[in-house]
C-alpha positions, 0 to 999 in steps of 0.5 A: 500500500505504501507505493499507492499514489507514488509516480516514477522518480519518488522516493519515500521510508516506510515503516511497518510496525513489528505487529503488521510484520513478523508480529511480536516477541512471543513467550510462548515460542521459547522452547526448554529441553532438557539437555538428556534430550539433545542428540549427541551428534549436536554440539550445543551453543548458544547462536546454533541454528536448528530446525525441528520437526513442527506438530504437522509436520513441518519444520520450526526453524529455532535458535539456541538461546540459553545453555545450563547444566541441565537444558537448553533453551530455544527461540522458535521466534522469528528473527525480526519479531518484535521489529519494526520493519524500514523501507526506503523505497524509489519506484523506477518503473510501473509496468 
């Protein structure tokens, strides 16, 4: 919607509130497993990407954000929630 009434040659910044983009920060997707749990072929730490196998099926990118001496902690946030979103924007052309 943000290049609706630009002509060729404007330029603009749009910013789109975390909630419109990839929406907020969420508790609920932080994920602990306790560290029996972990695969031994995984060297865990924290910043290491993995992905697990969601409830249909799917996969559920999550980040290692937390270590101790018995579990470990995920993030399955997506990396810009909780972001807003800012665009510079030229429209160059209309086809």
């Amino acid at each position: 919607s943000a290049v609706y009434g630009m002509v060729i040659g404007d330029k603009k910044t749009v910013t789109i509130p975390a909630a419109e983009a990839y929406g907020e920060r969420r508790e609920d997707m932080m994920i602990e497993v306790p560290l029996s749990e972990v695969p031994p072929h995984i060297e865990a730490e924290i910043g290491l990407q993995l992905t697990l196998q969601g409830p249909g099926g799917q996969p559920m990118p999550v980040t290692i954000v937390d270590i101790d001496d018995e579990k470990i902690t995920l993030d399955a946030n997506h990396d810009l929630a909780g972001k807003d979103l800012i665009f510079d924007i030229e429209l160059v052309s209309i086809s």
